[in-house]
C-alpha positions as CSV (number, residue, x, y, z in Angstrom):
1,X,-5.3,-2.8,39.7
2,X,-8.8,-2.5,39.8
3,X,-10.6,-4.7,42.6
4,X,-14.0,-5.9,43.4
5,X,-15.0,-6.1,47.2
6,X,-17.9,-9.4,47.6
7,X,-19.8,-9.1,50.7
8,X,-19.2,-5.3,50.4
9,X,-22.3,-4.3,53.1
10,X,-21.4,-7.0,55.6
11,X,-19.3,-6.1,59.0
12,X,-16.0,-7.5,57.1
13,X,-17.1,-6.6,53.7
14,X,-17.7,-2.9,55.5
15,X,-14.1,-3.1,56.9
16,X,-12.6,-4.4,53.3
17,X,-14.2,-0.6,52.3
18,X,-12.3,1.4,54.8
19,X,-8.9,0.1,54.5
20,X,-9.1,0.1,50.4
21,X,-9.7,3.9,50.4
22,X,-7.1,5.6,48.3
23,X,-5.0,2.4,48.5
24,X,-2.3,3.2,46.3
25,X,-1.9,-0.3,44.5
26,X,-5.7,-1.3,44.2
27,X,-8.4,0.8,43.5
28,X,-12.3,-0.1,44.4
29,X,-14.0,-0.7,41.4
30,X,-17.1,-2.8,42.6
31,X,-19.2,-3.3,45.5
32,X,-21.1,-6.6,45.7
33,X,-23.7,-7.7,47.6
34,X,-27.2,-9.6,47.9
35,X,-30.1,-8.9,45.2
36,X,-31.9,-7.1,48.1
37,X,-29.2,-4.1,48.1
38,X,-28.8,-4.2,44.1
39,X,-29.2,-0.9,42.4
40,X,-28.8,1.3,45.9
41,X,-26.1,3.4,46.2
42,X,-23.7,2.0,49.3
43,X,-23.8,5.1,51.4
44,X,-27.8,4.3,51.4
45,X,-27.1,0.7,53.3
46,X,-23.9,2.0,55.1
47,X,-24.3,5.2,56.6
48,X,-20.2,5.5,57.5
49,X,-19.2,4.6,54.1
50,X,-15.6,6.2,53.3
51,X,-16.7,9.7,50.8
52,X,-14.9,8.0,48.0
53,X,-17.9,5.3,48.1
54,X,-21.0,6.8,49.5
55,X,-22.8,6.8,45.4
56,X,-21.3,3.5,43.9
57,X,-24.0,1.6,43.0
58,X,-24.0,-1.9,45.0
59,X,-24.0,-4.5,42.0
60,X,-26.2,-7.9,43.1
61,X,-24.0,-11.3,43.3
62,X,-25.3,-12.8,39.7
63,X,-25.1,-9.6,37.6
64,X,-21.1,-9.5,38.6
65,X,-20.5,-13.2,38.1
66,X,-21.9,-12.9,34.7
67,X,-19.0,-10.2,33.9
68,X,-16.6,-9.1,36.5
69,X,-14.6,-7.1,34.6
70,X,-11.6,-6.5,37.5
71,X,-8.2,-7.8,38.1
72,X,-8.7,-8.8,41.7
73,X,-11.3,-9.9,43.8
74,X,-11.5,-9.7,48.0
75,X,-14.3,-11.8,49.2
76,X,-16.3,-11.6,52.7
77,X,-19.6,-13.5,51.2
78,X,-20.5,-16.0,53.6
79,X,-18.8,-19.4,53.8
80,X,-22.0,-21.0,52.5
81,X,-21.9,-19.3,49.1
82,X,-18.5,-18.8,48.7
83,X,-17.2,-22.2,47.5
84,X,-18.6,-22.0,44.2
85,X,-18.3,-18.2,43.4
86,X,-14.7,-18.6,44.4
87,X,-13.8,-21.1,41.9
88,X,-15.5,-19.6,39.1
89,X,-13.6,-16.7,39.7
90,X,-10.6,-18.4,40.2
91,X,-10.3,-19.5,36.9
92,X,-9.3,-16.1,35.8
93,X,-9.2,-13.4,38.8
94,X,-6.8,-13.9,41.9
95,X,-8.9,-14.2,44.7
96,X,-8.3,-13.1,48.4
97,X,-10.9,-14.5,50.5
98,X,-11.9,-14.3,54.2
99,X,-14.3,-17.3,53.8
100,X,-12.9,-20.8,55.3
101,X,-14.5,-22.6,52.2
102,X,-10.7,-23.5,50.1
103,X,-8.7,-22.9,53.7
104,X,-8.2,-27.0,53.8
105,X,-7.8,-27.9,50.6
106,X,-4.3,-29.0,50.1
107,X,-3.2,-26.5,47.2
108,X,-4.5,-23.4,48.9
109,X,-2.2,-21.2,51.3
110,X,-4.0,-20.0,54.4
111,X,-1.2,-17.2,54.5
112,X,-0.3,-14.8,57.5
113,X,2.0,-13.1,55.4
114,X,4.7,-12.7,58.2
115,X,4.2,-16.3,59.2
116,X,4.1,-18.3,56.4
117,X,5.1,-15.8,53.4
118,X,6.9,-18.8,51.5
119,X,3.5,-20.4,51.3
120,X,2.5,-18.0,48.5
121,X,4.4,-21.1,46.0
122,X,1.4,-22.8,46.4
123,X,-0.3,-20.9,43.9
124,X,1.6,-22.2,40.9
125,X,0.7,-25.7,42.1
126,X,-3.2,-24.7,42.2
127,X,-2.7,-22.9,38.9
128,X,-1.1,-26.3,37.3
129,X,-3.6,-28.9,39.0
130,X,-6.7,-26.8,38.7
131,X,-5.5,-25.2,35.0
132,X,-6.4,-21.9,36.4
133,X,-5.4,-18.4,35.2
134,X,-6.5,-17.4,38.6
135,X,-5.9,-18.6,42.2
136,X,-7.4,-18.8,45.4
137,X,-5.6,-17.0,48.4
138,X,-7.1,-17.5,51.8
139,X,-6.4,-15.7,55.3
140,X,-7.2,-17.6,58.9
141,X,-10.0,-17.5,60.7
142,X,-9.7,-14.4,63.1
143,X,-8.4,-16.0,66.5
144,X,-5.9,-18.1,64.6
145,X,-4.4,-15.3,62.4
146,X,-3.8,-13.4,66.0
147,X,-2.5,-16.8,67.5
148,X,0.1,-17.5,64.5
149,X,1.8,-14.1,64.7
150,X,2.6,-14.3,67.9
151,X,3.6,-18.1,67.6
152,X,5.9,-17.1,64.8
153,X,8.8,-15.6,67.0
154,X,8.6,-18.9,69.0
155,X,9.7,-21.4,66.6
156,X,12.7,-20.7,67.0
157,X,12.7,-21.7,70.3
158,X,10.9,-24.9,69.5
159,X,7.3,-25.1,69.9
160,X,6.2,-28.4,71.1
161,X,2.4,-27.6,72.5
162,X,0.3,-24.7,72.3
163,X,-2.8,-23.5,74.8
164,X,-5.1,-21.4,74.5
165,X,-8.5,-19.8,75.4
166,X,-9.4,-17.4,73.7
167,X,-12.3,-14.1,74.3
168,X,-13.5,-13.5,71.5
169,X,-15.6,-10.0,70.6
170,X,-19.2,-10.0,68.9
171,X,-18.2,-8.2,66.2
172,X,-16.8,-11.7,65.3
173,X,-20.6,-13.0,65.0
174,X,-21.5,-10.8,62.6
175,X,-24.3,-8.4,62.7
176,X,-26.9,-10.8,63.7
177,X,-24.7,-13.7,65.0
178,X,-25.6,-12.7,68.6
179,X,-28.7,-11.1,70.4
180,X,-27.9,-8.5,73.2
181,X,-30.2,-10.6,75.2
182,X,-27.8,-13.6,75.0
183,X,-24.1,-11.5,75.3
184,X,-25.0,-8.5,78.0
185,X,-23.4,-9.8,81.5
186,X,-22.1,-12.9,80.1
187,X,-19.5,-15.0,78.6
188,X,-20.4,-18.0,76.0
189,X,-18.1,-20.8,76.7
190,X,-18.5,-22.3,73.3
191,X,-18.4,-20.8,69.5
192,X,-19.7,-23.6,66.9
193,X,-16.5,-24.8,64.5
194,X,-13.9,-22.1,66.2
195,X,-11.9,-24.6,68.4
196,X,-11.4,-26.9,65.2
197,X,-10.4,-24.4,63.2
198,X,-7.1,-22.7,65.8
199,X,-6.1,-26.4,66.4
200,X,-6.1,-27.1,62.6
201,X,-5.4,-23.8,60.7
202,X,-2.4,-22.6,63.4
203,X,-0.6,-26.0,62.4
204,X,-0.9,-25.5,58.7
205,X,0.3,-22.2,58.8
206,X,3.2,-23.1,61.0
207,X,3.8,-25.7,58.5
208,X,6.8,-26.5,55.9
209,X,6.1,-26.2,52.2
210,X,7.2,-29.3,50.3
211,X,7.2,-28.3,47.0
212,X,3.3,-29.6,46.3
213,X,1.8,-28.7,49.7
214,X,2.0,-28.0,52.9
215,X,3.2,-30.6,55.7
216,X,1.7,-29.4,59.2
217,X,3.4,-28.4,62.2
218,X,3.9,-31.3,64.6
219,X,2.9,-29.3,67.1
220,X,-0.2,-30.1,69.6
221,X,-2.7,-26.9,69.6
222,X,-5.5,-27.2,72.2
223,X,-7.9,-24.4,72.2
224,X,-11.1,-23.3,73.8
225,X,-13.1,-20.4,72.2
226,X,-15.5,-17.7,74.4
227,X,-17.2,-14.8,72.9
228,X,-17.6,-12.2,75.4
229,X,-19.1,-8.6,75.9
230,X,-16.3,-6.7,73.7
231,X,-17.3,-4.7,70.8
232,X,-13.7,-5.1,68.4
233,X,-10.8,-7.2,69.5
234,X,-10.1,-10.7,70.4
235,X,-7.8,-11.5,73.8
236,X,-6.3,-14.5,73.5
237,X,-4.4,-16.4,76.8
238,X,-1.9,-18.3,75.7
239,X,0.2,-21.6,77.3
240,X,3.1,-23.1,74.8
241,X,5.7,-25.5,76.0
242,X,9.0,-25.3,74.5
243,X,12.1,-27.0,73.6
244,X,14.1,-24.4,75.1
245,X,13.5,-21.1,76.7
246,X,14.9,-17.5,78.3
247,X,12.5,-15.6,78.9
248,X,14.7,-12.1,78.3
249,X,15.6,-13.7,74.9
250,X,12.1,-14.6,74.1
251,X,11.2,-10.9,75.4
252,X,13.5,-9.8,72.8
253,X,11.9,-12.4,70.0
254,X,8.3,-10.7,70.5
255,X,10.0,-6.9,70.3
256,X,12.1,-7.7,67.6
257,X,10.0,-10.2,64.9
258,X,9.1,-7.5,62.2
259,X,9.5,-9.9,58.8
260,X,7.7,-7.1,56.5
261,X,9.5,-4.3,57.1
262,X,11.7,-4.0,54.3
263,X,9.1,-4.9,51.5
264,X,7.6,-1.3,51.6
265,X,3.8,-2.5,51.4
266,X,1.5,-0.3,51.3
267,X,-0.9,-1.5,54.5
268,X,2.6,-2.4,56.3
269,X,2.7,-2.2,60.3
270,X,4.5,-3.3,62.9
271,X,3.3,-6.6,63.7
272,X,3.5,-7.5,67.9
273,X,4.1,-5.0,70.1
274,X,4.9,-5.2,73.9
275,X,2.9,-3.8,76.2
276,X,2.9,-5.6,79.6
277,X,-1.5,-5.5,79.9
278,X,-3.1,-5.9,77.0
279,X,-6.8,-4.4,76.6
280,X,-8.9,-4.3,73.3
281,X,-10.2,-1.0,74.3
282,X,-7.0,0.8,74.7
283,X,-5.2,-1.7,72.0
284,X,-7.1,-3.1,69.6
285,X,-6.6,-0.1,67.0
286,X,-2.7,-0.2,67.0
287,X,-1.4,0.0,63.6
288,X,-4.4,0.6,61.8
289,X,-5.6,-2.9,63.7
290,X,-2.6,-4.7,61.8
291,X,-0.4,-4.6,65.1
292,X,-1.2,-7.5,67.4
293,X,-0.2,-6.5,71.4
294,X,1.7,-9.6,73.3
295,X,2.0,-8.9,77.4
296,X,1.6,-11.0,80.7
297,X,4.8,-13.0,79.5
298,X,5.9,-15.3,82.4
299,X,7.8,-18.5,82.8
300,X,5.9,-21.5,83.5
301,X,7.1,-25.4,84.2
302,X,8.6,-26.5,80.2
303,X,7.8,-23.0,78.6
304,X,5.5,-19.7,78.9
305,X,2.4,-18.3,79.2
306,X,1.0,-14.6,78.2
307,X,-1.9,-12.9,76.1
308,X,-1.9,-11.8,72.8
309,X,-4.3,-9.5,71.5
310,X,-5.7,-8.2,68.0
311,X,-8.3,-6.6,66.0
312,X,-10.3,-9.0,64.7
313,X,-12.0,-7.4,62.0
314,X,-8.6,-6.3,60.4
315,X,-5.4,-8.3,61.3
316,X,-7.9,-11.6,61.6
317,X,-10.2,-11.0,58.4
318,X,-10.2,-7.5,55.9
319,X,-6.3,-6.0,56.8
320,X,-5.0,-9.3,57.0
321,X,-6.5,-10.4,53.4
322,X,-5.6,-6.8,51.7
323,X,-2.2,-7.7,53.3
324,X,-2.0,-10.9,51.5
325,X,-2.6,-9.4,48.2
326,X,0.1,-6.8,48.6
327,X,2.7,-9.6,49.3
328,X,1.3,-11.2,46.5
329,X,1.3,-8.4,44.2
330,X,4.9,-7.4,45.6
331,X,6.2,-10.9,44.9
332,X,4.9,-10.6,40.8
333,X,2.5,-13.4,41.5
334,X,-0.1,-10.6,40.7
């Protein structure tokens, strides 16, 4: 299928690159950006581009709207912009997006394909109610997407409230999200809109599909988000109280939960792995950044406690998204 990558210069867009190189089911046809890059060749802007890349010539937002000509699109534009592209494209492209613009809208799946892979049906509903050849396809914001995979091997232990704080990298702000001045020797007890967004998109991804939409989990999330001095990968410390627990079983749960593994897709990895101290320098690259590390479990009064941490630029935006996609495209939906 051939693919268009929006946002293709940006820190996500940059990642989208990487993990598409020689992808067996989607091949890179256009590279999308702002006017200001237009008419360079990528390796100019981004001096790491993959070799497969390094001369496409970056194509400016309006000249690809005005003709796309690609079967599928991945989008890291900004969440400002990416409303409107999105449902113009959407009316005849599939559309994977990292942006949070559609994530609340009832007949779009925020999907973590081994969370929530039954969600997918959603996309016949959106293609009925919005009479679009297309659909919209989005992928959490980056804490939550970490957050919900480990969650998943939990419910069936009965989650009743969820925890967390989370420590989040810079990479996560983008290239100009945060001065060195303002991270160097500290942590920032506060990121705008994150908190909202783990309580929210963690319970409609823990959800039950309906048939039209998606009921929400019943489940109390309480989170607080920190961005602290760590280059790639977000730690998350997590509290959940249960219905019922053993902590050997649930042990077990985490080593065992591996949903994917018979589908054969292409960007497939394990997805938790035990390890009993997780650290994103020493973890945050396991499975391609796909694998999400859980350690530090322990009993507490009604449930557990432990950290859970992942790569936030691939299993909690790019990966996760070109993940999506391949279930998608797996499933014939695509």
């Amino acid at each position: 299928m051939k693919v268009a990558v929006l946002g293709a210069t940006g820190v996500v867009g940059r990642t989208f690159v990487k993990l598409l190189e020689n992808h067996p089911w989607f091949k890179v046809e256009k590279l999308v950006a702002s006017e200001r890059s237009a008419g360079k060749r990528y390796g100019e802007i981004v001096e790491d581009s993959p070799e497969e890349f390094k001369d496409y010539t970056i194509i400016g937002l309006k000249e690809f709207l005005e003709d796309p000509g690609v079967d599928l699109v991945f989008n890291a534009l900004p969440a400002s912009i990416s409303k409107e592209v999105e449902e113009k494209l959407a009316q005849e492209i599939p559309v994977f997006t990292n942006a949070r613009s559609h994530r609340y809208d009832e007949d779009v799946p925020i999907l973590v394909p081994e969370v929530n892979s039954d969600h997918l049906k959603l996309v016949e509903v959106q293609r009925k109610r919005r009479k679009w050849r297309g659909f919209i396809v989005t992928n959490p914001n980056c804490s939550t997407a970490i957050l919900t995979v480990s969650l998943a091997p939990l419910r069936a232990f009965g989650i009743k409230k969820v925890r967390v704080a989370t420590m989040q990298a810079i990479s996560g702000a983008g290239f100009s999200g945060l001065s060195a001045y303002a991270i160097h020797d500290n942590v920032i007890p506060f990121i705008n809109g994150e908190e909202w967004k783990i309580e929210n998109e963690s319970r409609k991804i823990l959800g039950k599909f309906t048939g039209d939409k998606v009921e929400p989990a019943e489940i109390e999330v309480a989170a607080i988000a920190t961005r602290v001095p760590v280059l790639h990968g977000h730690t998350e410390a997590v509290f959940v109280e249960l219905e019922k627990f053993d902590i050997e079983e649930i042990r077990e749960a985490f080593e065992n939960f591996d949903p994917l593994r018979s589908l054969e897709l292409p960007s497939y990895e394990k997805p938790i792995v035990y390890t009993e101290i997780p650290q994103p320098r020493l973890h945050r690259d396991r499975g391609k950044g796909l694998t999400v590390t859980v350690g530090r479990l322990q009993e507490i009064s009604g449930g557990i406690k432990y950290v859970v941490l992942g790569h936030n630029l691939v299993r909690g935006a790019a990966g996760g998204s070109i993940l999506n996609a391949e279930l998608a495209y797996k499933l014939g939906i695509i």
